[in-house]
N, C-alpha and C positions, 0 to 999 in steps of 0.2 A: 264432279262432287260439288256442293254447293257450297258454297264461300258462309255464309252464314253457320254453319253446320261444325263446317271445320273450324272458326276462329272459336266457337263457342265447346268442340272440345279442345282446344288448346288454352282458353280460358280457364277450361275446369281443372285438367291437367297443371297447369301453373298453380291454383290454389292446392289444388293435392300437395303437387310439394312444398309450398309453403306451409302447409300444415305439419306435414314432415319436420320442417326443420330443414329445407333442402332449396332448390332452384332451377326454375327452369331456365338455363341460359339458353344465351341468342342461339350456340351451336345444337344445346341439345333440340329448343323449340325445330330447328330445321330437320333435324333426325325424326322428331316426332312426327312433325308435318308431312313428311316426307312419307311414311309409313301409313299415316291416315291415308295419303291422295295416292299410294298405289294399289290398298285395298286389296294386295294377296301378299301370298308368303314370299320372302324376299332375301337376296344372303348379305349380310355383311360387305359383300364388295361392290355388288349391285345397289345398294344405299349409297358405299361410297360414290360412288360413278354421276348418282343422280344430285348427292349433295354438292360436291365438288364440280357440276358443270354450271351450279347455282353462284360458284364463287372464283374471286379472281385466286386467291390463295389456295392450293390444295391441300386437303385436308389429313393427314396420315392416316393409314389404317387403325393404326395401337388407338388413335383417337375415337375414333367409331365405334369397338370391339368396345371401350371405356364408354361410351355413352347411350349404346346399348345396354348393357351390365349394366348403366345408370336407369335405363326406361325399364328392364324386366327388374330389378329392384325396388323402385317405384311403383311397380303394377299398372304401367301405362303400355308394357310391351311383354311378347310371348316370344319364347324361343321355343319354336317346334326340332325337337331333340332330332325326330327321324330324318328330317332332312336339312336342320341346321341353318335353318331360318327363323325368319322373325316378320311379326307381324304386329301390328296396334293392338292393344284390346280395346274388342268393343264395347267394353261395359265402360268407358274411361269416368262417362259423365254420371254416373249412378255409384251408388256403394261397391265399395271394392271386396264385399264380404265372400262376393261369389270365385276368387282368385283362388282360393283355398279349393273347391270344389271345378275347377274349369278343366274341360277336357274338351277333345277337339276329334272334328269330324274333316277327314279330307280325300276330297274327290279326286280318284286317282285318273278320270278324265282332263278337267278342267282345273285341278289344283287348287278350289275353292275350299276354303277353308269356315266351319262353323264354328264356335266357341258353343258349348254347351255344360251344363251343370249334370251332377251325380248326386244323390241322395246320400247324406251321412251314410244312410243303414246301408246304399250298397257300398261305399267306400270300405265301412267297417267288415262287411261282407268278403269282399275283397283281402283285406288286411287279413279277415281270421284264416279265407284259405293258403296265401300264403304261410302264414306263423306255421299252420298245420305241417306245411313242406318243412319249414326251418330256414323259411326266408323272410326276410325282414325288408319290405321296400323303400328306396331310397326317393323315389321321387311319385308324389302322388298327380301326375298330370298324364294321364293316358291321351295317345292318338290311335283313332282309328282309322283307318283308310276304306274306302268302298264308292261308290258313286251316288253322289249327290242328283236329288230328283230332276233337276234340269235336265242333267247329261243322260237319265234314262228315257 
C-alpha cells in the first residue's frame, strides 16, 4: 500500500472526526491503519493480534470491540454482519453521503470484498416489498456473496 495514500486517509479520517466533535486517538488511528493496510475483511481478534504485536502493552479485547463501534460509528469502518467482520471504508476520503446507500459485494472465492451503492428507488423498492410481507427492516446494508470477476 503506498504510504502516501494511507497517511492521507488517515488525515481525512482525523478531520471527519473532528468535525464530529470526536477524535481520532493514537489507539483508534492504529485500528484504523491497521484495517486500511490489510485491505479485506478482518475479525475483531485478528486486528487485535496485529495491533498488539505493534505494541509493547496488550491491548484488551473490550478495547478493540469499543474502537471499532467507534470506526463503524464514525463511518470510517464496516461491520459485515454475515461474517462479522470489519473492514475500512473505502469512501473514507470523499463524502460520507454514500454510508446510507452502501452494500457490499463478496467473493466467496477470494473474500474480496466491494463497497457498492443502491439507488434510493431501489432501496424504497425494497422497503415497499417487505412492508407488503409485514416486515419492517432493521438494517439497510445488504451483502451479497458470489464471485468477483478475477476469481472467474
Amino acid at each position: 500500500m503506498h504510504v502516501s495514500y494511507l497517511e492521507s486517509v488517515i488525515t481525512k479520517a482525523e478531520g471527519r472526526c473532528r468535525d464530529r466533535g470526536s477524535r481520532l486517538t493514537p489507539l483508534r488511528r492504529q485500528v484504523l491503519r491497521a484495517l486500511v493496510e490489510v485491505s479485506e475483511p478482518i475479525s475483531a481478534y485478528g486486528l487485535l493480534e496485529i495491533c498488539n504485536a505493534e505494541r509493547e502493552e496488550a491491548m484488551p479485547a473490550m478495547s478493540m470491540y469499543r474502537i471499532l463501534d467507534f470506526l463503524v460509528d464514525q463511518q470510517l469502518a464496516h461491520r459485515l454482519v454475515s461474517s462479522k467482520k470489519y473492514i475500512a471504508c473505502s469512501h473514507i476520503d470523499c463524502c460520507p453521503k454514500h454510508f446510507q446507500r452502501v452494500h457490499f459485494l463478496i467473493c466467496d472465492q477470494c473474500a474480496r470484498v466491494k463497497e457498492v451503492e443502491m439507488s434510493e428507488a431501489m432501496m424504497d423498492s425494497l422497503n415497499h416489498v417487505a412492508g407488503a410481507e409485514g416486515f419492517k427492516l432493521s438494517s439497510r446494508q445488504l451483502e451479497f456473496s458470489g464471485v468477483c470477476g478475477e476469481c472467474r
